[in-house]
C-alpha positions in Angstrom: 0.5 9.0 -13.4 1.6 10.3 -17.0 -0.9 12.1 -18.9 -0.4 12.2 -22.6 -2.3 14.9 -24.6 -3.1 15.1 -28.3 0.9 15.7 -28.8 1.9 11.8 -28.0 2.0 8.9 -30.0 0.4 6.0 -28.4 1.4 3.0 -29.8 -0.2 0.5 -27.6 -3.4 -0.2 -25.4 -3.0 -2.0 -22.0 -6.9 -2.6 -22.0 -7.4 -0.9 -18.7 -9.3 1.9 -18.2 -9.5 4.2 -14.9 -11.5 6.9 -13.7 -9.6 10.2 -13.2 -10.8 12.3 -10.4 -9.7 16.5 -9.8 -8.5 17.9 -6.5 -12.4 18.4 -6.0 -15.4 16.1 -6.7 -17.7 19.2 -8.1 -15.4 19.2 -11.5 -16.9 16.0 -12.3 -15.0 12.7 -13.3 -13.3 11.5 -16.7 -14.5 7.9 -16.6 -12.9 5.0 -18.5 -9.9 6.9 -19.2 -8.0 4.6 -21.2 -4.3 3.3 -19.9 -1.4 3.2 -22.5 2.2 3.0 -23.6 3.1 5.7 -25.6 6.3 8.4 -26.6 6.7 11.7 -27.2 9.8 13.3 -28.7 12.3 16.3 -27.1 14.8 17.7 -29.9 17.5 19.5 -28.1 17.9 23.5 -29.0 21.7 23.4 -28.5 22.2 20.2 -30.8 19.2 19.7 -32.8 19.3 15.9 -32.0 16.2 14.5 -31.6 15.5 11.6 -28.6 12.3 9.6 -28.4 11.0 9.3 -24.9 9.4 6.0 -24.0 6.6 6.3 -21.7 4.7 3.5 -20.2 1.4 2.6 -18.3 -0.1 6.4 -18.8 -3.4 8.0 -19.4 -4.4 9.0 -22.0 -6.8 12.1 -23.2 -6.6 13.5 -26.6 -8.5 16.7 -25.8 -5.5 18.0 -24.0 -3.0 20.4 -25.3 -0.2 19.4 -23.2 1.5 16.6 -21.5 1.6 15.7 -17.9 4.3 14.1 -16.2 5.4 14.0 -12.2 9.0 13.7 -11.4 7.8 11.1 -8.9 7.2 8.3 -12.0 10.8 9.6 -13.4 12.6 9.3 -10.6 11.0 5.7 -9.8 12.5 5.0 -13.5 15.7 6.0 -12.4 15.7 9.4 -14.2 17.6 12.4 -12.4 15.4 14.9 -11.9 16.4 18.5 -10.3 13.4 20.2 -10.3 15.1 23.2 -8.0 15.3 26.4 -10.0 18.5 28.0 -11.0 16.8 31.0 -9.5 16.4 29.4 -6.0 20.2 28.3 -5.7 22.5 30.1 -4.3 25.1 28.5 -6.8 22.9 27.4 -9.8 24.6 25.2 -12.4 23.6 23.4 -15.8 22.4 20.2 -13.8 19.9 22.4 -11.3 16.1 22.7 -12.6 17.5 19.7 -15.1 16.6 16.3 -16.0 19.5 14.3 -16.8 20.0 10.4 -17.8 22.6 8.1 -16.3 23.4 5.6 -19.3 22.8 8.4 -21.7 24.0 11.6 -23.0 21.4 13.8 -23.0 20.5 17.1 -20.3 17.3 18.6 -20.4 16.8 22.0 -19.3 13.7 22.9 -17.9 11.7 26.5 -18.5 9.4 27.8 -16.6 5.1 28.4 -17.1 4.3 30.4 -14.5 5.4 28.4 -11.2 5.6 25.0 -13.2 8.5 23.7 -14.9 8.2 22.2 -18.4 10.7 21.6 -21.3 9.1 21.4 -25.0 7.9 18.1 -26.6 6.3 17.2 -29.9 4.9 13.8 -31.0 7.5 12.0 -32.9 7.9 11.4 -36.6 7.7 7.9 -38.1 11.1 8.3 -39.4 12.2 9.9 -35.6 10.2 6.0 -34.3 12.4 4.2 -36.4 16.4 5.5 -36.4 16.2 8.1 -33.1 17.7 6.4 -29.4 14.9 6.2 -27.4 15.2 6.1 -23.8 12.9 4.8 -20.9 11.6 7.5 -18.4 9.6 5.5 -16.2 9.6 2.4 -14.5 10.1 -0.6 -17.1 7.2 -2.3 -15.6 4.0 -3.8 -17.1 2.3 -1.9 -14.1 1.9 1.1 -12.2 -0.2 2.1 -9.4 0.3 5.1 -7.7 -1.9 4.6 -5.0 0.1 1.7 -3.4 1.1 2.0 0.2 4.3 0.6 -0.4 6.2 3.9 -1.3 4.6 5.8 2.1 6.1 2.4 3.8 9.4 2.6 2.1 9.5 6.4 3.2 8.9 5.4 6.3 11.6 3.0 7.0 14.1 5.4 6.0 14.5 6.7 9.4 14.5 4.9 12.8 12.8 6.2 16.3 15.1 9.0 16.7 14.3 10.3 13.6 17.5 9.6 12.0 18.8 7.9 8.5 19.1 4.1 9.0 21.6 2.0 7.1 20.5 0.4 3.7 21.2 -3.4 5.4 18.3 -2.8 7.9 15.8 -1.1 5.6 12.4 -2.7 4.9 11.7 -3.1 1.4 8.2 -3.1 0.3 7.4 -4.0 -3.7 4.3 -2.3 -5.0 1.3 -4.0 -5.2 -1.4 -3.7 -7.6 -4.9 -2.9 -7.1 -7.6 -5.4 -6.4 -10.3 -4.4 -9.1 -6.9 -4.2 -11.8 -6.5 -7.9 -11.3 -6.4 -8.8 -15.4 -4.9 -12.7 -14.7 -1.5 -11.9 -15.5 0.7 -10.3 -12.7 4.4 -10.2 -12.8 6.2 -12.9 -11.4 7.2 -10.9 -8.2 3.8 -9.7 -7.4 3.1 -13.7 -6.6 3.5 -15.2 -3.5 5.1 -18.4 -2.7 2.2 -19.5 -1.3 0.4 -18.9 -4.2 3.1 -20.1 -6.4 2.8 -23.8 -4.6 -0.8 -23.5 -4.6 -0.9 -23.4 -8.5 1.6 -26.1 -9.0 0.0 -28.7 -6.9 -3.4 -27.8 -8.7 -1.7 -28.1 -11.9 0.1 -31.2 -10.8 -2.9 -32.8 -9.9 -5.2 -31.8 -13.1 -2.3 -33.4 -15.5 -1.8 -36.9 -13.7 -5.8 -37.2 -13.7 -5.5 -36.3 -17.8 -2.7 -38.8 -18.1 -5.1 -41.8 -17.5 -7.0 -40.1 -20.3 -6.2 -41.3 -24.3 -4.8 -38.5 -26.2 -8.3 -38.5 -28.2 -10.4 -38.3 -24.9 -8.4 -35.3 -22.7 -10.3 -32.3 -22.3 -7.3 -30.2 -22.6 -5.0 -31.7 -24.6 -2.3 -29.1 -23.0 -2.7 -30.8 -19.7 -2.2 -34.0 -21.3 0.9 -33.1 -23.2 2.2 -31.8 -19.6 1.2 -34.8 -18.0 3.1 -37.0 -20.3 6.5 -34.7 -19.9 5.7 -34.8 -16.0 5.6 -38.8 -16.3 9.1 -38.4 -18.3 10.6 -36.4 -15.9 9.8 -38.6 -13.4 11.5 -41.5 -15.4 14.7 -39.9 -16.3 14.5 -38.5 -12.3 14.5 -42.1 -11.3 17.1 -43.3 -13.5 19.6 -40.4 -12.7 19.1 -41.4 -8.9 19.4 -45.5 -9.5 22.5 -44.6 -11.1 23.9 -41.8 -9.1 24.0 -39.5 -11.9 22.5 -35.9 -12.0 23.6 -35.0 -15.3 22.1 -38.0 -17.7 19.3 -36.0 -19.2 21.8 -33.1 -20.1 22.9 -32.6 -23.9 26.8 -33.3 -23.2 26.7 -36.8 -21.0 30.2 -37.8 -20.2 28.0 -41.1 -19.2 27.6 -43.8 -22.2 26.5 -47.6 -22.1 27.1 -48.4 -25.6 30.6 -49.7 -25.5 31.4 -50.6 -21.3 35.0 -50.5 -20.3 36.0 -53.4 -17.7 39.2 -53.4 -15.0 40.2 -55.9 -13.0 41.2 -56.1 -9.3 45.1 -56.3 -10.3 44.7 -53.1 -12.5 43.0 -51.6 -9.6 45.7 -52.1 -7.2 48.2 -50.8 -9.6 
């Protein structure tokens, strides 16, 4: 995951916290690290233009001088990133040790701290907030979790028994899941099952037909009872459209009217 240092501006909380452990368990643990959505801010050397990065689903700890971020997370949010170093290629060019956009103009060079590659990043300006482009480098997701099996599954599907590169028809395509103890009552609509799906309907169903034999005054829950009474419409209008072989009564432009009935008789027919 992201980690945002002291040079980010968070500007919202997703209420979940994690605990953050180090490549060894006798450095301790930062527990109830909180997770947020926040931007930081590159300015190109060559142009002076300034670009807001948006950054979602991230840790965040102020006490840190520097920001963290794995060209795993960027490439998953369909950033190009060449982390190869000029100085490795045989015939380096500008895009090589580069992160580059698709839908946007914008190249940036990376430099190197020691053996890690970096590029320079401040914590934006209200002003920079307000009239710079900002652009997306991660996933456009309410969620992240980079412990899910599904990308080691994805990998693995890549290539078949012989070890080579299988076509993209007969790939396996496995969505990330999140984690069990993250469970917050609100995943996103492909992270539910149809199963699941039915299973919530019928409940539903059932609790607002028991609150329609309720008086308006009496329903525990008057939103159950207002969706009971649209079910019991939908119903009517449903029955009406099939008496009358018509699927398109309840829409706003109805080609169908009963006010004023036309009439034709069997010699009009035959002409």
């Amino acid at each position: 995951m992201i980690v945002l240092g002291r040079h980010a501006f968070v500007f919202e909380s997703t209420g979940r916290t994690c605990n953050v452990r180090p490549f060894s368990a006798e450095l301790g643990i930062a527990e109830n690290v909180p997770i947020v959505d926040g931007a930081i801010v590159y300015e190109s050397p060559f142009t002076g233009e300034a670009f807001v990065l948006l950054i979602g689903n991230e840790l965040h700890i102020p006490s840190m001088n520097i920001n963290l971020v794995p060209p795993f997370i960027m490439r998953a949010g369909g950033v190009i990133v060449n982390d190869t170093l000029k100085i490795h290629c045989n015939e380096p060019t500008v895009d090589d040790h580069c992160i580059s956009f698709i839908n946007h103009d914008l190249r940036i060079p990376m430099q190197l701290w020691g053996t890690f590659s970096y590029f320079h990043s401040r914590i934006p300006t209200a002003e920079e907030l307000d009239g710079c482009d900002k652009i997306f480098i991660t996933p456009d997701s309410t969620v992240w979790n980079p412990h899910c099996e599904s990308f080691a599954k994805n990998e693995q599907s890549m290539l078949d028994f012989e070890g080579n590169t299988i076509d993209s028809r007969r790939r396996t395509n496995h969505i990330m899941e999140r984690e069990p103890e993250d469970y917050s009552g609100d995943y996103e609509l492909n992270a539910v099952t149809a199963d699941a799906w039915n299973e919530a309907v019928d409940l539903t169903t059932d609790d607002a037909f028991k609150a329609d034999s309720y008086s308006t005054d009496d329903c525990p829950d008057p939103c159950i009872s207002e969706f009971a009474a649209a079910l019991s419409l939908r119903g009517e209008i449903s029955k009406l459209c099939g008496s009358i072989g018509s699927c398109t009564i309840s829409a706003p432009e109805c080609d169908v009217l009963f006010e004023n009935p036309s009439s034709i008789d069997l010699d009009e027919l035959d002409g």
